[in-house]
GUKEDO-655473 format. One record per residue: x negated, y, z negated of N, C-alpha, C in turn. Coordinates in steps of 0.2 Angstrom, whole numbers, plus 5000, padded with zeros to 4 digits. Layout:
BEGIN
XYZXYZXYZ/...
% end
This chain:
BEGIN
502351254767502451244774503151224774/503451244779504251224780504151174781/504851124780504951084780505351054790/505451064794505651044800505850984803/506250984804506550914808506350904814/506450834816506050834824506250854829/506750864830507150904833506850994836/506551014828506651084829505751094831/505351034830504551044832504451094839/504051114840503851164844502951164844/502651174850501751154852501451214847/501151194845500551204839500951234832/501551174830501751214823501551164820/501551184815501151124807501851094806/501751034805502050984801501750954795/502250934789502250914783502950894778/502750804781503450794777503550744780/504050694777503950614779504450624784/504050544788504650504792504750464792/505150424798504950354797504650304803/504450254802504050224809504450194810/504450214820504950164822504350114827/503750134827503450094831502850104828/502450074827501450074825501150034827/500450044832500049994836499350024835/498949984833498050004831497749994839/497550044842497150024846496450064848/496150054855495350074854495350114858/495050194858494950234863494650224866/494350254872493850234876492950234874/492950264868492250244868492250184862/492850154861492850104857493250114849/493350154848493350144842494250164839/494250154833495050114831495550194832/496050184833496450244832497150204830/497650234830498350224827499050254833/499250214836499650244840500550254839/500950284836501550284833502050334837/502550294836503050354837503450354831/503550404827503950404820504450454823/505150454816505850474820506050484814/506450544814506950574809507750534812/508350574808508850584813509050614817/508550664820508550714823508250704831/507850644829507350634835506650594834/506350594840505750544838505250594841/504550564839503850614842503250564842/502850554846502250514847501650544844/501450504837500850514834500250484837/499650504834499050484834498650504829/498450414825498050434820497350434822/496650474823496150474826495550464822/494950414823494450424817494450364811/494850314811495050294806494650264802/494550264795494350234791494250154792/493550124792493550064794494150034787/494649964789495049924786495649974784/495650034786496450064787496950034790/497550014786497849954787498650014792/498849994800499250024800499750024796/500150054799500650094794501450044797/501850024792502249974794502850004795/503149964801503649964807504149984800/504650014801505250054797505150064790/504550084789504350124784504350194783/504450224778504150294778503650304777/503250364781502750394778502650474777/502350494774502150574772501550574779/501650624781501450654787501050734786/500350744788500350844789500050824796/500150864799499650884806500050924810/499850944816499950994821500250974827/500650994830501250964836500651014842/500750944846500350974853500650924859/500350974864500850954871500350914875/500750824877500250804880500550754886/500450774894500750774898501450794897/501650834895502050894894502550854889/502650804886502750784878502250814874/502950814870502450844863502250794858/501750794855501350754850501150794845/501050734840500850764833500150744830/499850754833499150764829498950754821/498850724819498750674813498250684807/498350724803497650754802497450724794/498150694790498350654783498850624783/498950564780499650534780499450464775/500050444773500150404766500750384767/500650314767501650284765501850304759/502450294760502950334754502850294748/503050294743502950284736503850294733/503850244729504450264726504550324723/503950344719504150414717504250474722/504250464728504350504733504750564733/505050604735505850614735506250614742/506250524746506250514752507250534754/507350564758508050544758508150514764/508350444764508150404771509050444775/509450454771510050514776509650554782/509050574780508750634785508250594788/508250534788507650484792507950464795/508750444795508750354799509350384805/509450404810509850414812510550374814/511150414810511550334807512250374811/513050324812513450334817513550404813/514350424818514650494812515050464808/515350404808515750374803515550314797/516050304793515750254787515850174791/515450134791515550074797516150034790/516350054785516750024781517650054789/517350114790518050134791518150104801/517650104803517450094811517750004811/517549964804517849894805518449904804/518649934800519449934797519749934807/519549994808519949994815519849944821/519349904820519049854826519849794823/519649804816520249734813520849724816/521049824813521549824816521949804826/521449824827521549814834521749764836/521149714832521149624833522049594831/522149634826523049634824523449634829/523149684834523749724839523849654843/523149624845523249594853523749544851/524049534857524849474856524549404858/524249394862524249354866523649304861/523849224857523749204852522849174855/522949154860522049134863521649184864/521949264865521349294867521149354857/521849344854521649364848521049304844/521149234845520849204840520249194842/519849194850519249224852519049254849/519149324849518949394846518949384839/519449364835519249364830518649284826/518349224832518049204832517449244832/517349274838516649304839516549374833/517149394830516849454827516749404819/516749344817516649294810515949274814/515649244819515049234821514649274823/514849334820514449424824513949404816/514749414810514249424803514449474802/514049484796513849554790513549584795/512949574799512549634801512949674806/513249654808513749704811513849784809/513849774804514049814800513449894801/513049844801512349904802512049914808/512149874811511749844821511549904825/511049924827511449974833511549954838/511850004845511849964851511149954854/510749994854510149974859509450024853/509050004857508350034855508350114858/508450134862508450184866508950224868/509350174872509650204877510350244875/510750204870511250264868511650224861/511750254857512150244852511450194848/510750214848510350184847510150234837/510650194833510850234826511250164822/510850174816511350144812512150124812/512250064813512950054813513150084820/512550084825512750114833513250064835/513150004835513749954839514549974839/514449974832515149984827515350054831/515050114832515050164834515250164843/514850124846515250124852515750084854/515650044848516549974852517150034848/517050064844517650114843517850154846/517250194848517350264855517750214861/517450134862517750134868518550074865/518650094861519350084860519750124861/519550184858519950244861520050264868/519450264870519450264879520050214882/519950154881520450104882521150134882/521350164875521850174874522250234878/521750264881521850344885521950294892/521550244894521750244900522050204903/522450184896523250104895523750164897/523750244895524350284894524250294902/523650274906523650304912523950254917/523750184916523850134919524250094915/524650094913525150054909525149974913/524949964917525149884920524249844916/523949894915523149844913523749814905/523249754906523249704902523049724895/523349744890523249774884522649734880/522849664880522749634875521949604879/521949594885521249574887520649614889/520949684888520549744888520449774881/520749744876520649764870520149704867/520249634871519749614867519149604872/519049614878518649634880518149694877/518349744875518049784872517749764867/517949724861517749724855517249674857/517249614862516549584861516149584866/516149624870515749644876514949644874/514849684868513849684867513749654860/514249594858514049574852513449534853/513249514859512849474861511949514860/511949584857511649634855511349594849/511749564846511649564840511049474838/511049464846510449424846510049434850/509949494852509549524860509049554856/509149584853508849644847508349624840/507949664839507649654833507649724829/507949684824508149784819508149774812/507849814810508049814802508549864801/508849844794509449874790509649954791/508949984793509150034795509450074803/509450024806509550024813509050034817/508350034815507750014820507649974822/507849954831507349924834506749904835/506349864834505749844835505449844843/505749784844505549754850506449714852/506249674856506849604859506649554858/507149504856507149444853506749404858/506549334858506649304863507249284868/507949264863508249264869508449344873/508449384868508449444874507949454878/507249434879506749434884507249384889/507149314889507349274893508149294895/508649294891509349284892509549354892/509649404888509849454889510549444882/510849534884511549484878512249484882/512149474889512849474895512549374893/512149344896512149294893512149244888/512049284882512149264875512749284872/513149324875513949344875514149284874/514149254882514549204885514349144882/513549124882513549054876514049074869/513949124867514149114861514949124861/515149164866515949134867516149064868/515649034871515848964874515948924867/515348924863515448904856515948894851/516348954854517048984848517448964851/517448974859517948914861518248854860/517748824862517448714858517648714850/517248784849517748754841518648794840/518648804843519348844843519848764847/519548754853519848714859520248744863/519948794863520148854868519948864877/520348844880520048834889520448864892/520348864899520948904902520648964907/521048994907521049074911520949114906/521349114899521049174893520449144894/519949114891519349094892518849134898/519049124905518549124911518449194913/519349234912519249294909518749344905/518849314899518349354894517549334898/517349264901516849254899516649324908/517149324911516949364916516849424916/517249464911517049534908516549524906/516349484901515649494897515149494904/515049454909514649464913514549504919/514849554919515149604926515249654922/515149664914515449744912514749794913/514049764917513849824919513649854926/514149804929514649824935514049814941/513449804939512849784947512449754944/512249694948511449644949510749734946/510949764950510449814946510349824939/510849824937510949834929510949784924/511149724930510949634924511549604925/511949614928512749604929512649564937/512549494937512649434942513249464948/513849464944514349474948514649564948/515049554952515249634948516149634946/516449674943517049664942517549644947/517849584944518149554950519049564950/519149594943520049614941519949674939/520649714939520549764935520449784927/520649724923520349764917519549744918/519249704920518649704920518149784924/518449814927518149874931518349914925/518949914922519149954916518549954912/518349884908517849874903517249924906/517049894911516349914915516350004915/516950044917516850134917516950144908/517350094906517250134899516450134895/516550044897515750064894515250114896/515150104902514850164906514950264904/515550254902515350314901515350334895/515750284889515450314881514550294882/514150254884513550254885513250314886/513550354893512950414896513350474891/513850464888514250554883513650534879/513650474876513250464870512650514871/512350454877511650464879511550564880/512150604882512150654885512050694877/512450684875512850724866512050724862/511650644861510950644859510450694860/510450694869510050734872510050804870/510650834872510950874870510750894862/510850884857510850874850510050914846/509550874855508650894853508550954855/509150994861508651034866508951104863/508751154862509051214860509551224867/510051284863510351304868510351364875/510451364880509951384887509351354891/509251284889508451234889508751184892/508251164894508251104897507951034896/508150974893507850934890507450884894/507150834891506650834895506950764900/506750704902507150674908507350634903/507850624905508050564900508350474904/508050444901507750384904508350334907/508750344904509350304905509850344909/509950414911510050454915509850474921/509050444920508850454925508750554928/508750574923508750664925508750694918/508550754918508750814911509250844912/509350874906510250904904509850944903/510751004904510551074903510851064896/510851124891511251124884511651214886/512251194888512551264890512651314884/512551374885512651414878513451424877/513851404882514551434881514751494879/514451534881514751604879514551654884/515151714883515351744891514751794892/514551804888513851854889513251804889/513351764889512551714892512451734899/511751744898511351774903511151694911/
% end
């Protein structure tokens, strides 16, 4: 049986061959009895199983594990699912390559910090570098592996790392356009605008989301930004206008009360922050999409976009 990535599934082809779980829930059909409800995920993509029938004390299957999979892809409310027909967690003698499981940034995050560091060198202005390099010493190791969200984009090993880079370089594109924004507080606005992710979230090492933390239920990470700026502050002894600054980008960079942003951008680089982020989020979210759907097709709606992309074929004889 071929081997297929999730990506390339298609309604009634067989599958055979591990994935990994990004999510598993036991629950009861309607005439009662136990089933298994999962979405398992390559780097390719993700697909909603169902284990059916199960052996009584069949223990699910654990959250960021691998498992060996066979069953049949079927269309259900016009998602595809994978019908479940044998499956086994992985073993170490396996031959798993978590590279084709774990969807991870395109760069080594050895190399994505070197450049966030570097930046941290660049800024001049001595309160708003010792901020940033506060909050990147209180971010931690995990940083290194984080992603930015469960879903919505750059949602990949070493995702964070992978968006605060792209929007470095956006910044820098549109310092060359607007030469009067404020370099140094649009550079450090960028670098810790979602470190507050890093307590919103629950992930393992591989960049799977779980679920949200409590304080991501209650707080979110616009207001765990700013506590935990305030922190580095006090210990710094750091107040003022650099201070009220930062803490107002961190609260406004998703630019409406819609989105969880109280106020909305109230200076110019804070409207900077807000479109960049904005739009390394929706290329990401776009490029993902993109990445599933064959080319001439149409993908399915995408949540965070609010609509489906087309995948253009780019060539002049396309029909």
């Amino acid at each position: 049986m071929e081997n297929y990535s999730v990506c390339q599934l298609q309604k009634d082809m067989r599958f055979e061959g591990f994935l990994l779980v990004r999510t598993a829930e036991k629950r009861k059909d309607v005439k009662g009895n136990d089933y298994v409800d999962m979405n398992l995920t390559d780097r390719t993509g993700e697909i909603n199983c169902k284990i059916w029938n199960l052996d009584p004390g069949t223990e699910t299957p654990e959250t960021g594990s691998a498992v060996k999979i066979r069953g049949t892809v079927q269309e259900y409310n016009g998602r595809l699912q994978l019908r479940v027909e044998k499956w086994r967690a992985a073993t170490p003698e396996d031959p798993v390559d978590m590279n084709r499981l774990v969807p991870c940034a395109p760069r080594k995050p050895e190399e994505m910090m070197a450049e966030i560091r570097a930046a941290v060198e660049s800024i001049q202005s001595e309160s708003l570098r010792k901020l940033t390099e506060g909050m990147l010493e209180a971010a931690g190791g995990n940083l290194r592996w984080f992603p930015a969200a469960q879903r919505m984009h750059h949602a990949e090993r070493s995702g964070l790392l992978h968006h605060t880079t792209d929007m470095l370089k956006l910044a820098e594109a549109m310092l060359g356009i607007y030469p009067w924004l404020n370099r140094d507080l649009l550079t450090a606005g960028v670098i810790i605008h979602d470190l507050g992710k890093l307590d919103e979230l629950k992930s393992d090492q591989a960049g799977n989301v779980t679920d949200y933390t409590r304080d991501g239920q209650l707080l979110g990470h616009l207001v765990r930004g700013i506590t935990n700026l305030n922190r580095v502050a006090d210990r710094l002894g750091i107040h003022g206008e650099p201070l009220a600054l930062l803490e107002h980008m961190l609260l406004s960079h998703h630019g409406e009360s819609e989105y969880g942003s109280p106020k909305p951008p109230m200076f110019p680089e804070a409207e900077a922050l807000h479109w960049i982020d904005m739009m390394d989020a929706r290329m990401n979210a776009m490029k993902t999409a993109e990445d599933k759907t064959p080319e001439g097709a149409f993908s399915e709606k995408i949540f965070s976009l609010d609509r489906r992309i087309y995948h253009p074929r780019y060539t002049d004889d396309a029909e």
